[in-house]
N, C-alpha and C positions, 0 to 999 in steps of 0.2 A: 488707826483710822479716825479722823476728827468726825465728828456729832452733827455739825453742820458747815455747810459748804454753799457759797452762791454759784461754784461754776459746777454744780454736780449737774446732770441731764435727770429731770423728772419724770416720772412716768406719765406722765400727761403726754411727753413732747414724743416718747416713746411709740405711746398707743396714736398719737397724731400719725406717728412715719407707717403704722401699722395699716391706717385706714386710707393713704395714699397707694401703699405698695399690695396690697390684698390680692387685688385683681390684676396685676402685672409681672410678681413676683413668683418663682417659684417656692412652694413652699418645702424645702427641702428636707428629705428623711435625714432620722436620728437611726444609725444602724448599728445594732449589736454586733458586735468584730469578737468573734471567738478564737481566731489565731492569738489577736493581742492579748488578749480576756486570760486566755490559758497560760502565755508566756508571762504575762507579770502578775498574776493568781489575784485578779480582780477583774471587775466587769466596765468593760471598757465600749462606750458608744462613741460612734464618729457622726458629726454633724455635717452631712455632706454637702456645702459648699461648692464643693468643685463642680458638680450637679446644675448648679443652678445658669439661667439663664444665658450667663453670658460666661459661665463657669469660674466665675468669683462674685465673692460678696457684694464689693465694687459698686451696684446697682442700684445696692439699698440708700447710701448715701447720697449717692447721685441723682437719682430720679426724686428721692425725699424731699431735697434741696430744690432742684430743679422744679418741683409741685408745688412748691412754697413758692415761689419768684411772684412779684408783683406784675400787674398785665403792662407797667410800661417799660419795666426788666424784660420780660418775655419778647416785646418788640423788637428791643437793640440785641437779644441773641446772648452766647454765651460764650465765654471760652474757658480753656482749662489744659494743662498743662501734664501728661504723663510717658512713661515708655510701653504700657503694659494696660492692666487691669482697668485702671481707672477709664484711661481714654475710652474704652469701650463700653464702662458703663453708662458714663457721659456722650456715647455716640449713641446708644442705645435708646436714651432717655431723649437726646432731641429727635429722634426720629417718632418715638411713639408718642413724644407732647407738641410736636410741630413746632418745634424752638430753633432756628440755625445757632449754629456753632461751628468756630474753631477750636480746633485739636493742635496742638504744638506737639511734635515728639521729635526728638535726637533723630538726630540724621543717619545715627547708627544702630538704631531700630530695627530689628530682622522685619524682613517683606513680607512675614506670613502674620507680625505682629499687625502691622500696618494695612494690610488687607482685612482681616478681622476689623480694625474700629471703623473702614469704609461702606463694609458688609451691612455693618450693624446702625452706622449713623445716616447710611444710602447720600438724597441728593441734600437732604438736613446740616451736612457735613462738610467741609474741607478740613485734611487733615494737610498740615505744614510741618514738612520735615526741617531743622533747623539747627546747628550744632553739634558737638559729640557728647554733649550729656543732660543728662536733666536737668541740671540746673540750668545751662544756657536753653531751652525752652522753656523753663521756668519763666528767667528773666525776660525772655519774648513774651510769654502769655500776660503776663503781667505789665507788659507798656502795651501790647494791645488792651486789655482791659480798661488802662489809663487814659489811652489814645480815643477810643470809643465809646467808653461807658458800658461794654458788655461785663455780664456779670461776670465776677470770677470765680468757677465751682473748683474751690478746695480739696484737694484729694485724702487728706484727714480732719487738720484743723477747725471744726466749724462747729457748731452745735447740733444742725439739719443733717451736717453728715453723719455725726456720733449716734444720735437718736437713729437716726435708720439703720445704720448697724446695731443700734441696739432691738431689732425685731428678731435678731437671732438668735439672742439671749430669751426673746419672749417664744420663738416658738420652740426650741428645745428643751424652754421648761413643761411649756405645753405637750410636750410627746416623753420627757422621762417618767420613766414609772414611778420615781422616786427622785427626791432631790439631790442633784450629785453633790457627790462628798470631795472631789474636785474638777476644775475648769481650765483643762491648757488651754492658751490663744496666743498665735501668732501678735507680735507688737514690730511695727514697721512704723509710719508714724503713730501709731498708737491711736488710729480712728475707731478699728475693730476691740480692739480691748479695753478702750472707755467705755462703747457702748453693750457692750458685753456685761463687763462689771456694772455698769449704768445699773442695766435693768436687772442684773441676780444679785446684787447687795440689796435690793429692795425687796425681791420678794422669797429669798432664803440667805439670809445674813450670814449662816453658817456653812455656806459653800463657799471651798477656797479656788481664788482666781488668782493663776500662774500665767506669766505673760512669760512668753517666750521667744528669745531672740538669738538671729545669727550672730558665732564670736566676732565674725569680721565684722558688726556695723552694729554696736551693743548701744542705741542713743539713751534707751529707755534709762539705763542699768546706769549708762556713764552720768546723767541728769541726777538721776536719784543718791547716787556715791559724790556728787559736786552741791546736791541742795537745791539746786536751779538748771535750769535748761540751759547745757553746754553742746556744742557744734561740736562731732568729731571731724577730725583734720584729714582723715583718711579711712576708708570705707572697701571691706571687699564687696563687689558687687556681685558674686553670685549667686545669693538668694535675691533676686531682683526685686523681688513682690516686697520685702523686708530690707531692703539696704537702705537705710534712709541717712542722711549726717546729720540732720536735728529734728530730734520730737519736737511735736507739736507744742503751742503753751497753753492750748486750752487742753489738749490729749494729755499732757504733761502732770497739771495742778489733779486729773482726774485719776487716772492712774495711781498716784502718787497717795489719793488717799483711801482706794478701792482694790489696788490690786493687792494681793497679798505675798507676790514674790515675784522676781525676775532673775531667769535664769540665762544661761548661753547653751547654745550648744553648736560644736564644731560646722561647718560647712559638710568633711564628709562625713561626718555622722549622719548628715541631711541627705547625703548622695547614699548613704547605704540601706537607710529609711524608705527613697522613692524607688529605690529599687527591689526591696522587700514587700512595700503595699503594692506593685505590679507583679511579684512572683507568685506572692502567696494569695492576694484578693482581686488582682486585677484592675486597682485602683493607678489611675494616671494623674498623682499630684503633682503640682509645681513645687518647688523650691520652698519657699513660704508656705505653704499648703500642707507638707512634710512634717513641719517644724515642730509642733506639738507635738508627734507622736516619738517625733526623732528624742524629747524629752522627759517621755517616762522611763527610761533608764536613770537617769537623775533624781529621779522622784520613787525608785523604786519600793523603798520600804515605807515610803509614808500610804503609797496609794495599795497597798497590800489588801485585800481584803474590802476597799471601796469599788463605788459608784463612780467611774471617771468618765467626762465626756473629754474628747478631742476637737476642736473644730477645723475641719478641714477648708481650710480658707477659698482656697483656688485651686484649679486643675488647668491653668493654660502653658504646660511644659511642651517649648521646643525639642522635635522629634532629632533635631540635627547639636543639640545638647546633650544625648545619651552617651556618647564616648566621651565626653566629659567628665559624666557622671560616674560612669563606670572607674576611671581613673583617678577621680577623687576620692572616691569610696573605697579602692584597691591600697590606696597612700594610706587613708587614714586607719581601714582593719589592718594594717602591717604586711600585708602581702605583696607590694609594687615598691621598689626599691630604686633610686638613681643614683648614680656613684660616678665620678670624675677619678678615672684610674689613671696614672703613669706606670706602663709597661718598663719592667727593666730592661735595660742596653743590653739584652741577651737573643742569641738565637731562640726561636723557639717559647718567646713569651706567651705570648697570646694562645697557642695551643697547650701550653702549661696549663694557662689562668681557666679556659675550656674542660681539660681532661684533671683537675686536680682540685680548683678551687670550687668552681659551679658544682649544687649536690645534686643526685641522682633524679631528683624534682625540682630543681630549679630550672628555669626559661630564660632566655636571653630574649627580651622584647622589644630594644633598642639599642645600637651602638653604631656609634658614629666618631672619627675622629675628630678634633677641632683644629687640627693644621692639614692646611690644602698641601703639603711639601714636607718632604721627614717625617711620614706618619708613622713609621716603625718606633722614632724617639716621642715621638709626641702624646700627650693624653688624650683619654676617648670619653667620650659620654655612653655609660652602660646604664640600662633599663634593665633591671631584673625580677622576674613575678615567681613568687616561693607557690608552693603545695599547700605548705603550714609555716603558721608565723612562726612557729617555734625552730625552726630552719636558719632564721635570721643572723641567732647568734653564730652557731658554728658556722655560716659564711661567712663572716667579719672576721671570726679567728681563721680560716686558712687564707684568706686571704692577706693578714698580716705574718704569719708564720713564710707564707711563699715570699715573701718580699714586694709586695705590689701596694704601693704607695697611693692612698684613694681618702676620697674627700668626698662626705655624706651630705649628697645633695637636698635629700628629704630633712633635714634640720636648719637647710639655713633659705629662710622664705623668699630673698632678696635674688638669690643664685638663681634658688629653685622657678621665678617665676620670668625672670631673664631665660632659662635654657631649657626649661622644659613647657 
């Protein structure tokens, strides 16, 4: 970590976002989690985020920025550009500071996303649906901006945004009993984890800050392994909160020399995580919101015996995304299986492969042929959900012992995401 830095966020600019967002923010608890505490034999507090107002961070940077704007910025309005989080903090903020704004969001935006930033930014708002992805509302919000002069509130990059996320860093130091010994945080474009790190490198040096990223959309990880801010070319988008294809350059330079590690962690490892904080605490995080917690498994023996906070970023998980989740998280613990079988030219295949091959606990949860004509010769797509992973193997041995010719759709991502 270098000694000094012109693009670091000072505590000045900090305590600035502190005395904007005071009375509009919620100030969200820091809660001791004794499931987790117990399972990795340390003391593990969640910063709950998801809690908050508009049930992500989101706000703090948004309204920060937003509270900062000069009164003949504030005239011409704002826009801003998201699918998610952000739009609604920035709907949130023009309604409660009297600022109009456009909202750009992807055309392919769930309806309940998009109700939400309406909800929250009332008649302050028009949201404009436009495109199928973020970036082509990206590149919308920003020729409006050009076109009009309204401001452009950045959804990480900025300095007003980093500083306002760094209020989270300030009030969770403010509620540990002790200063933690480590700090996961979600890193998507990296606005939440500059301002994080921002403000606890200043005022406990010796708390380590872990950014934490989905493997599908690793920008932070792949920047810092290149030396400079690279674009990934391809992106899974289901940590939506976190799938960014490029850090930020100012999130980037900060990170880069505050954070003290970046880690990945699988997608469903993130779907087995949001399904565990709902079983066991009754917490409803989102994707990104998960992510931290989803990697103290990674960090097991270091965090042994510490002070760990988690910060749960956000909680705006689509209810109609749980069979998703469920399915991701089945794949990735080893228990949900898909297999492209070809049946032998025999009578009586298929009731073979049923009464000899499937074990006493295993479930057929899909099959479907893939030829409309000759299905008897043709191959099927088989979904299979085990008892216990350890069932795995000996179903692959009798299935090659009976003769039944099959190709593992779970190892090859390209098939796997074509047919299932």
């Amino acid at each position: 970590m270098s000694t000094q830095s012109l693009h670091r966020i000072g505590l000045e600019e900090i305590m600035q976002a502190h005395m904007h967002l005071k009375d509009v923010i919620v100030r969200t608890p820091l809660q001791y989690n004794r499931v987790l505490s117990e399972r990795y034999n340390c003391q593990v507090w969640l910063k709950r985020e998801d809690l908050q107002i508009v049930r992500s961070f989101k706000i703090r940077g948004a309204y920060h920025l937003m509270r900062s704007l000069a009164p003949e910025d504030v005239a011409k309005g704002v826009v801003c550009a998201s699918a998610g989080n952000h739009a609604q903090g920035v709907a949130y903020s023009c309604q409660t500071l009297g600022i109009p704004g456009k909202i750009y969001m992807p055309s392919t935006t769930p309806r309940q996303k998009v109700k939400q930033v309406s909800f929250f930014g009332g008649d302050q708002v028009e949201v404009i649906l436009t495109g199928d992805t973020f970036d082509d509302a990206y590149s919308e919000a920003i020729a409006e901006s050009t076109r009009s002069g309204m401001a452009f509130i950045h959804p990480f990059d900025d300095r007003k945004i980093i500083a306002g996320n760094g209020t989270v860093g300030q009030e969770l130091m403010e509620k540990a009993e002790s200063a933690p010994d480590f700090i996961f945080v979600t890193v998507g474009g990296g606005g939440l984890a500059a301002g994080v790190a921002s403000y606890i490198k200043i005022v406990s040096p010796a708390t380590h800050i872990i950014g934490v990223e989905p493997e599908g959309a690793p920008s932070l990880r792949a920047s810092l392994d290149a030396g400079e801010v690279v674009p990934l070319e391809q992106i899974d988008k289901f940590v939506d909160g976190a799938a960014v294809k490029r850090i930020g350059d100012l999130t980037f330079a900060i990170c880069r020399d505050l954070v003290d590690d970046v880690i990945t962690v699988p997608e469903g490892k993130v779907c087995t995580t949001m399904l565990d904080l709902y079983n066991e605490n009754a917490i409803v995080a989102e994707p990104a919101g998960a992510l931290p917690i989803a990697a103290l498994d990674a960090y097991r023996d270091q965090i042994a015996g510490k002070n760990v906070v988690c910060v749960v970023s956000g909680g705006n998980n689509d209810v109609d995304r749980m069979q998703e989740i469920k399915e991701r998280s089945l794949i990735y613990e080893g228990y949900k299986h898909y297999f492209m079988v070809s049946f032998p030219q025999r009578a009586g295949a298929l009731r073979e492969f049923l009464d000899q091959v499937l074990g006493p606990n295993d479930d057929i949860t899909r099959f479907e042929y893939t030829k409309k004509s000759n299905k008897d010769n043709g191959p099927a797509l088989v979904g299979i959900e085990l008892k216990h992973r350890e069932d795995y193997e000996p179903l692959i041995d009798r299935m090659a012992k009976k003769g039944f010719q099959f190709f593992e759709l779970n190892k090859d991502p390209v098939l796997f995401n074509l047919l299932i």
